[in-house]
C-alpha positions as CSV (number, residue, x, y, z in Angstrom):
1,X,90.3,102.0,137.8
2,X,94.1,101.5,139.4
3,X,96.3,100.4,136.5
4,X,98.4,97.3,137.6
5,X,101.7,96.1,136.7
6,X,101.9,92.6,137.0
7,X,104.8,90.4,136.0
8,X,106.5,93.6,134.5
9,X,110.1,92.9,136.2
10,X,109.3,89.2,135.3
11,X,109.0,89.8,131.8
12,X,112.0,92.0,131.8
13,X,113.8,89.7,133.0
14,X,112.4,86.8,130.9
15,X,113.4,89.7,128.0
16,X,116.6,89.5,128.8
17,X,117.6,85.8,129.5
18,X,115.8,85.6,126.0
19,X,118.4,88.7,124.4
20,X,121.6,86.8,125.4
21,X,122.2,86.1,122.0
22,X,125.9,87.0,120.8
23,X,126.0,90.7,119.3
24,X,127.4,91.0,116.0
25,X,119.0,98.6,107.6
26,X,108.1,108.1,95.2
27,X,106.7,109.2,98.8
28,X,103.2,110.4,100.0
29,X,101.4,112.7,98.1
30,X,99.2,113.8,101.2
31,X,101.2,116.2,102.9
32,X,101.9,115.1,106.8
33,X,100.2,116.5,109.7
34,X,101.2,119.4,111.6
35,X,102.8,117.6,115.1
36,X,100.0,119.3,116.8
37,X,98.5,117.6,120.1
38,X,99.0,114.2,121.1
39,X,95.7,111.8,122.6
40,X,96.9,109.6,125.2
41,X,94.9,107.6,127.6
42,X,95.6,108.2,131.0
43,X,95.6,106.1,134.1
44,X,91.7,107.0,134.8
45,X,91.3,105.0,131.5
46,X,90.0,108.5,129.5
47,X,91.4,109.6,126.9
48,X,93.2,113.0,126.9
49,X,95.1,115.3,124.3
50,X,98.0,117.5,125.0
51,X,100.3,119.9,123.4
52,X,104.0,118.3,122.8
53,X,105.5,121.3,125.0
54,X,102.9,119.9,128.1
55,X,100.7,122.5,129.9
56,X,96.6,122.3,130.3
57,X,95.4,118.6,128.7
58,X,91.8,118.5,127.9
59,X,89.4,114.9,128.2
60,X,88.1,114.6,124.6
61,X,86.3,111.4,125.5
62,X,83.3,112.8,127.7
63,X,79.8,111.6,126.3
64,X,76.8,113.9,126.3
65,X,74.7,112.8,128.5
66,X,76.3,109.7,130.6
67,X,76.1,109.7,134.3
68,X,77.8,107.6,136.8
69,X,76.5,104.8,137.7
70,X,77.0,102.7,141.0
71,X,78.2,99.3,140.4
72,X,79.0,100.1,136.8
73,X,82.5,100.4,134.8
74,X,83.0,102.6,132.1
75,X,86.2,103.2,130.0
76,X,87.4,104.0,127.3
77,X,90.5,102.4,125.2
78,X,92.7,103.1,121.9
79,X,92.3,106.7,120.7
80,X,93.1,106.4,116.9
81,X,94.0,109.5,115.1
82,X,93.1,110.0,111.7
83,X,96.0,110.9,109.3
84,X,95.8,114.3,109.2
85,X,94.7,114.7,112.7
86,X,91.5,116.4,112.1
87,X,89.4,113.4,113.8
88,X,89.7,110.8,116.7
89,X,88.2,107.6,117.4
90,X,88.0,105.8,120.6
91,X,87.0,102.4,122.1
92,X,84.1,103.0,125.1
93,X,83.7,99.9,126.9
94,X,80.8,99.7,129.6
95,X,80.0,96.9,132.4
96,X,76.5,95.8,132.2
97,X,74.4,97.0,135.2
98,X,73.7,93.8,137.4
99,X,73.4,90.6,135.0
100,X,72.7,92.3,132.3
101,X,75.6,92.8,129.2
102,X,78.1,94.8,128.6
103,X,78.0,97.6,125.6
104,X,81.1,98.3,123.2
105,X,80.9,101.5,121.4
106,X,83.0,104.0,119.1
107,X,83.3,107.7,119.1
108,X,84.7,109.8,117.2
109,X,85.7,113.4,118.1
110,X,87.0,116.6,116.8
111,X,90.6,117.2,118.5
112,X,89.3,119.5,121.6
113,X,86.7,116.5,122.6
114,X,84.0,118.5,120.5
115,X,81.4,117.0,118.0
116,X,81.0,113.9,119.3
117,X,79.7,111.2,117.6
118,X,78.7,107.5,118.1
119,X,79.3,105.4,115.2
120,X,78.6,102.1,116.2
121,X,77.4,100.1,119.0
122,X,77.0,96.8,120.4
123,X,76.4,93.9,123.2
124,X,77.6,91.2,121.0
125,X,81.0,92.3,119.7
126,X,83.9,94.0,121.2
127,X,86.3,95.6,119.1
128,X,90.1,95.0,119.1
129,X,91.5,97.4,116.8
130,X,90.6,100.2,114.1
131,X,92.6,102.1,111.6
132,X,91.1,104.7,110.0
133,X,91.2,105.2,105.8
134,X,93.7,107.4,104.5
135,X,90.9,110.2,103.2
136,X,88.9,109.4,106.8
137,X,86.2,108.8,105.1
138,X,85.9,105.5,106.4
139,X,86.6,103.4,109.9
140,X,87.9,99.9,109.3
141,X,87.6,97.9,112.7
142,X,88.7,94.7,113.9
143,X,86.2,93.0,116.5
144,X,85.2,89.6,117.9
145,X,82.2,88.0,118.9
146,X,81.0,86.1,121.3
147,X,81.9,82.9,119.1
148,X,85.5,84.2,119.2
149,X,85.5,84.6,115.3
150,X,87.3,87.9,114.2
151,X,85.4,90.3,111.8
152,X,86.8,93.3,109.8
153,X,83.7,96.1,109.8
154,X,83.6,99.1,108.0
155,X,82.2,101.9,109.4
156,X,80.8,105.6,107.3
157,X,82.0,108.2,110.3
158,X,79.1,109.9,108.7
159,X,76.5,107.6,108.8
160,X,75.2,107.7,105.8
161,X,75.6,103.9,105.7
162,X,75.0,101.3,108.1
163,X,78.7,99.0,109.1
164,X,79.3,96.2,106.8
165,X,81.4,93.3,107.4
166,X,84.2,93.2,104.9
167,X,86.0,90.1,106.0
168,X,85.9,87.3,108.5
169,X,88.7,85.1,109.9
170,X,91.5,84.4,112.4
171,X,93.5,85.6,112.7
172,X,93.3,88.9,110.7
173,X,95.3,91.8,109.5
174,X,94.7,94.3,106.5
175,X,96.2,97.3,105.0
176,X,94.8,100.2,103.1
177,X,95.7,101.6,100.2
178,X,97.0,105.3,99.9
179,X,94.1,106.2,97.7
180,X,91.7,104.7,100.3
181,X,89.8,102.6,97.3
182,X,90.8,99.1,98.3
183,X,91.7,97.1,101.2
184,X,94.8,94.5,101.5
185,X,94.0,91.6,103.9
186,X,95.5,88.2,105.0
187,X,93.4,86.1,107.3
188,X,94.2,82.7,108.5
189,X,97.2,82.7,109.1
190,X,100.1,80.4,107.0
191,X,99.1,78.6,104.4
192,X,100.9,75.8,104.9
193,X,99.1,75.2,108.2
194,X,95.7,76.2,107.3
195,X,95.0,75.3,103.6
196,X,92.0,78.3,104.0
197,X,94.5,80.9,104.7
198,X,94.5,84.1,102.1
199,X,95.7,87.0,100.7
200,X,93.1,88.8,98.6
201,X,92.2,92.6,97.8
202,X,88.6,94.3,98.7
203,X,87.6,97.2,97.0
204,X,84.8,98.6,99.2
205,X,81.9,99.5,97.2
206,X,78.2,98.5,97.1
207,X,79.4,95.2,95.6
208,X,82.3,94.8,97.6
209,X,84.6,93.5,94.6
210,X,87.6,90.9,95.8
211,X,90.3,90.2,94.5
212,X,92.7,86.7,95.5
213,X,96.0,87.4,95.1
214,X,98.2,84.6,93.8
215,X,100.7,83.8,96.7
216,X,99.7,81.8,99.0
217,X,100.8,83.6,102.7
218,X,103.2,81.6,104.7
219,X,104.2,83.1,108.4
220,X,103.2,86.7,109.2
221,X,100.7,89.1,110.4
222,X,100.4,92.4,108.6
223,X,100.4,93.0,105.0
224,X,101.2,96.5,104.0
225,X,100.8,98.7,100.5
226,X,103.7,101.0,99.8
227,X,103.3,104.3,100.2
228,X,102.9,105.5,96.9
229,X,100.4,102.7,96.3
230,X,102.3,100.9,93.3
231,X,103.7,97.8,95.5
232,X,102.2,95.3,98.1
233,X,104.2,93.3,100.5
234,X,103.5,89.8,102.4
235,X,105.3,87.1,103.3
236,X,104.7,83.9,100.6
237,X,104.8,80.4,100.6
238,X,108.1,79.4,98.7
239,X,108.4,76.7,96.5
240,X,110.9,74.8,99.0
241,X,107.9,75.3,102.2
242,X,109.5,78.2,103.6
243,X,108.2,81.9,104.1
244,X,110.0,84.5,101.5
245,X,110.0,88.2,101.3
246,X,107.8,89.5,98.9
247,X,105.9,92.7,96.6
248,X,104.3,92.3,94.1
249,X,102.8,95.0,91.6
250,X,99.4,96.3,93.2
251,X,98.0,95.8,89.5
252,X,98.9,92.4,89.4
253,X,101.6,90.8,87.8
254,X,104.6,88.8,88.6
255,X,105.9,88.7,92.2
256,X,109.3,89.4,93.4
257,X,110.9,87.9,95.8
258,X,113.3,89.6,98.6
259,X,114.4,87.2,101.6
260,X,113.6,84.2,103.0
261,X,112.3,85.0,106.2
262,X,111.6,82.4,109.4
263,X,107.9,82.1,110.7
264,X,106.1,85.6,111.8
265,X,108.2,87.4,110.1
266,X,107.3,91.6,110.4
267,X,108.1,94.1,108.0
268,X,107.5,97.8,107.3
269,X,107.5,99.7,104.3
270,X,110.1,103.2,104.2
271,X,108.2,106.1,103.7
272,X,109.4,107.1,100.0
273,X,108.5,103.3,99.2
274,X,112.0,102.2,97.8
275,X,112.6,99.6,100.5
276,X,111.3,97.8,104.0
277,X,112.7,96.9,107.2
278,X,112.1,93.5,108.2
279,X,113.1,90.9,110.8
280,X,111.9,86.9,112.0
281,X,110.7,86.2,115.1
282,X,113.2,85.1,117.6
283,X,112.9,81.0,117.8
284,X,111.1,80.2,121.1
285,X,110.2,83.7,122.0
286,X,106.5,85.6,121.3
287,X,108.3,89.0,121.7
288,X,111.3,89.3,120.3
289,X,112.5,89.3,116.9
290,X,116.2,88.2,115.3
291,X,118.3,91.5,114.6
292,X,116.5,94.1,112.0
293,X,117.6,94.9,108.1
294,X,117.0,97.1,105.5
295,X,116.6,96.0,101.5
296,X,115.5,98.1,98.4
297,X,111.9,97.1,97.1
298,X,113.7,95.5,93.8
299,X,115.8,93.5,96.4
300,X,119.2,95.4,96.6
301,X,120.9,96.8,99.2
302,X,120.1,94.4,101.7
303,X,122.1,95.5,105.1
304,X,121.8,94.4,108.5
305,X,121.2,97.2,111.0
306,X,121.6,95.4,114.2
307,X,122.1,91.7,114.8
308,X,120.4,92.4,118.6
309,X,117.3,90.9,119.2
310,X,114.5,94.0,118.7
311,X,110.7,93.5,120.1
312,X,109.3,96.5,117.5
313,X,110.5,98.6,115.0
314,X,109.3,102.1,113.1
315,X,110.6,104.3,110.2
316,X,110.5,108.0,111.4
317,X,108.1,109.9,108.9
318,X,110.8,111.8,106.7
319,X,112.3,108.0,106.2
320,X,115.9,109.1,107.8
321,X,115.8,107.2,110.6
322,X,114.5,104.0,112.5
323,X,113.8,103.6,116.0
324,X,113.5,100.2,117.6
325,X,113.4,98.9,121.1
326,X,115.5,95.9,122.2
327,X,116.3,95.0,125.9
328,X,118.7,96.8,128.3
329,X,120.0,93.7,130.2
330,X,121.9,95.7,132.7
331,X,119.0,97.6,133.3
332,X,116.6,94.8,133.3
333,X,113.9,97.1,130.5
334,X,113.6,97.9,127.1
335,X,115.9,100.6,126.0
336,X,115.0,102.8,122.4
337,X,117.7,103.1,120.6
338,X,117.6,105.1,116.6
339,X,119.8,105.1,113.8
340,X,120.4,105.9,110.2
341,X,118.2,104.7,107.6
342,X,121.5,102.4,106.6
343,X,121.7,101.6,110.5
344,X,124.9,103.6,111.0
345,X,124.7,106.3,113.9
346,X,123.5,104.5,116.8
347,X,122.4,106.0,119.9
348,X,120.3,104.9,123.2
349,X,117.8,107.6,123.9
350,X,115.5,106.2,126.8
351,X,115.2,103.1,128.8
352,X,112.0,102.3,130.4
353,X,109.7,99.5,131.6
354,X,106.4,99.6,128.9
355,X,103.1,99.9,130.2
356,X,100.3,96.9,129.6
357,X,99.1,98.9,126.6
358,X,102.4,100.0,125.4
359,X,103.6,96.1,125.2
360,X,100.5,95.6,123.5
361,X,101.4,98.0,121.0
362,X,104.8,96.7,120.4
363,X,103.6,93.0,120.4
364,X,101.2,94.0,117.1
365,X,103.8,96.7,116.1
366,X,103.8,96.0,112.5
367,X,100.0,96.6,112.3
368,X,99.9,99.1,114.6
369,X,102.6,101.5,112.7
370,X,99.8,102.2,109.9
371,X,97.3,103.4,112.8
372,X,99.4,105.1,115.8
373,X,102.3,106.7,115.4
374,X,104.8,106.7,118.3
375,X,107.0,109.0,116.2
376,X,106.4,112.8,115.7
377,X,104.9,113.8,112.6
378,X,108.3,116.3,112.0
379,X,110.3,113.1,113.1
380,X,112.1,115.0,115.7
381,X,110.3,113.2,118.8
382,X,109.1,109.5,120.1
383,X,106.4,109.3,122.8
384,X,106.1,105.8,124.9
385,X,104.6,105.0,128.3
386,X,105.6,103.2,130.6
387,X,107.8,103.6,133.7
388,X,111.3,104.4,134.3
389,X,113.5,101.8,135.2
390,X,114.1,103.0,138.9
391,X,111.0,103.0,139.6
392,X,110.3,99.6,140.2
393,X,109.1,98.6,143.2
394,X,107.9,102.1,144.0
395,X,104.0,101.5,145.2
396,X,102.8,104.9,144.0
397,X,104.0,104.6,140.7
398,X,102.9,101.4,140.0
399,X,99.1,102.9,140.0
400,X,100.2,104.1,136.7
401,X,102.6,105.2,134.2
402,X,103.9,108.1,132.4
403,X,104.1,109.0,129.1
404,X,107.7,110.1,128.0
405,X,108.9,112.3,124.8
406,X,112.3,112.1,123.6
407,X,114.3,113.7,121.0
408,X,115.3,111.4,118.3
409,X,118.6,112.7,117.9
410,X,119.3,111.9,121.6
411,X,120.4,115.6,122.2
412,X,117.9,115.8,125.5
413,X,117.1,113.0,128.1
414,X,113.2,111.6,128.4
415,X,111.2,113.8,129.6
416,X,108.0,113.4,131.3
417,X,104.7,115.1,129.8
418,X,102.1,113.5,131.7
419,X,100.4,110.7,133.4
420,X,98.9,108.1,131.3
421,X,99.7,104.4,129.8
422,X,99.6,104.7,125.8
423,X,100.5,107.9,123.5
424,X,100.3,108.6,119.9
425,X,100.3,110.9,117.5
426,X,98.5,110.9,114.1
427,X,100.4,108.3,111.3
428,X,100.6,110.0,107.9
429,X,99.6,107.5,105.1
């Protein structure tokens, strides 16, 4: 399949008309995965793993026994690593032959493509997004049906159990918790639109015990539990109708409140779980968000760490730094830029135009950055795809993009590792 690039200038430049804005920041117990080899899918829509110094890639997404087909499309979509690498998952979508319908399925692979197995299968739902728990020894995954409604399955890699639905709604996000025992997840978006929209806890067992919590969610997407599992943080309906800040004791109990925060508000935990990033969506704009901060978890030390618009965000693994991509005007792309944890030490390490599956990434980044990592388990690297700015226009590469690794200290320019449209590395929980 030839990987198109429609509107991509367009939305550059509708990027930067929309950036003019005047210009004015107790840890994981699991120790992080070695950097290892990254998966990427490349621009014959397999997916492949590679060493970070480049050299031989190897498909990891062949299935025993498939054959070609005439007339009939087969690909595969969002490898999904598990936290300490040891496993990957992948989307593998295939056209029905003729009239008849199409079949989503999920995979799961040792790192060198070996041991495959098919956990789950269907011709009535496709799935959207998965995130492994952090002890892998379950698949949560996000797929819609044929109705449109969104279901949250979970899925025993081992297949020991049959998939479950665990939750049902739209839209819906969810979070797991370090230990793996529960599940955090808000469907329905903001309360005060739709008086069904929750927050509640699932603790997946045979009985499936939930738990409502007792804010209300106002405008967001993705909850998130700290990373030492003591804290959860949403966005709640404040007394006065407008969207606040918030954690709250994973035990219960009384809930603090951080900032107010405007409507879709995104926000990521630091990885010792003493504070969160955070930002509001830019008014009139589905990509972009209004400048980025930094606050402690008991609501000090708020500080802004650019007033820029940013379209995503991540904390590097050792919590140092953050990385976040905002628009290059001059150069008519996205440019990543890192800093200090305090958002002091600013540097502009790669501009580039992001592939379809690379915006897609950044446009759900705040639920994606608890599934697929973009930074280097070490924190010494980021790995996007996309294209470089001057090649725009160019024919050939517009049949597909390249997948770029950086240092983060901005002490080496992009470099080029292979071909392919998304990258990611496993992201430790």
């Amino acid at each position: 399949m030839i990987r198109r690039w429609p509107g991509v200038l367009a939305l550059a430049l509708m990027l930067a008309a929309a950036g003019c804005a005047p210009a004015a920041p107790v840890g994981r117990s699991a120790a992080p995965p070695a950097t290892g080899r990254l998966a990427y899918l490349a621009a014959d829509d397999h997916v492949y793993t590679v060493a970070l110094e480049g050299g031989d890639a190897s498909r990891v997404d062949t299935i025993p026994g498939e054959h070609p087909v005439a007339g009939e499309m087969r690909i595969s979509r969002w490898p999904t690593w598990t936290a300490d690498g040891s496993r990957l998952a992948f989307m593998r979508l295939r056209s029905g032959e003729g009239s008849a319908p199409g079949t989503a399925a999920i995979w799961t692979v040792a790192p060198d493509g070996t041991d495959p197995r098919k956990i789950w299968e269907s011709q009535e739902q496709a799935p959207i997004y998965m995130g492994w728990s952090p002890d892998r020894s379950m698949l949560a995954v996000l797929v819609q049906g044929r109705n449109e409604v969104l279901s949250l399955l979970l899925i025993d890699p081992g297949g020991s159990r049959p998939p479950r639905p665990a939750a049902e709604g739209g839209p819906l996000y969810f979070s797991w918790s370090p230990d793996a025992a529960q599940l955090l997840i808000h469907t329905g978006g903001d309360h005060r639109a739709n008086p069904n929209a929750e927050l509640l806890l699932l603790r997946p067992s045979a009985s499936d015990e939930r738990r409502r919590l007792g804010s209300n969610p106002a405008g967001f997407r993705t909850p998130a539990w700290s990373p030492n599992g003591a804290q959860l943080a949403f966005v709640a309906e404040a007394p006065d109708q407008g969207g606040v800040l918030t954690v709250t004791n994973a035990s219960g109990g009384d809930a603090l409140r951080l900032a107010p925060v405007s409507d879709e508000a995104a926000f990521i935990w630091s990885p010792d779980g003493r504070g969160l990033a955070f930002s509001s969506r830019l008014a009139g704009n589905q990509l972009l968000y209004q400048g980025l901060e930094v606050i402690n978890a008991d609501g000090t030390g708020r500080a802004q760490v650019t007033q820029e618009p940013v379209i995503a965000f991540f904390w590097s693994p050792d919590g140092k730094r953050l990385a976040f991509a905002q628009v290059d005007r001059q150069a008519q792309a996205l440019a990543w830029f890192v800093t200090d944890a305090a958002g002091k030490n600013r540097k502009q390490v790669g501009t580039f135009l992001p592939s379809e599956e690379q915006l897609r990434h950044f446009a759900f980044f705040d639920q994606y950055a608890q599934s697929h990592a973009l930074w280097s388990p070490d924190s010494r690297y980021l790995v996007y795809a996309g294209l470089a700015p001057e090649s725009r226009g160019d024919p050939a590469a517009a049949r597909g993009g390249r997948v770029f690794v950086v240092p983060a200290d901005g002490s080496a320019e992009p470099r080029i590792l292979v071909d392919g449209n998304l990258a990611i590395w496993p992201a430790p929980r």
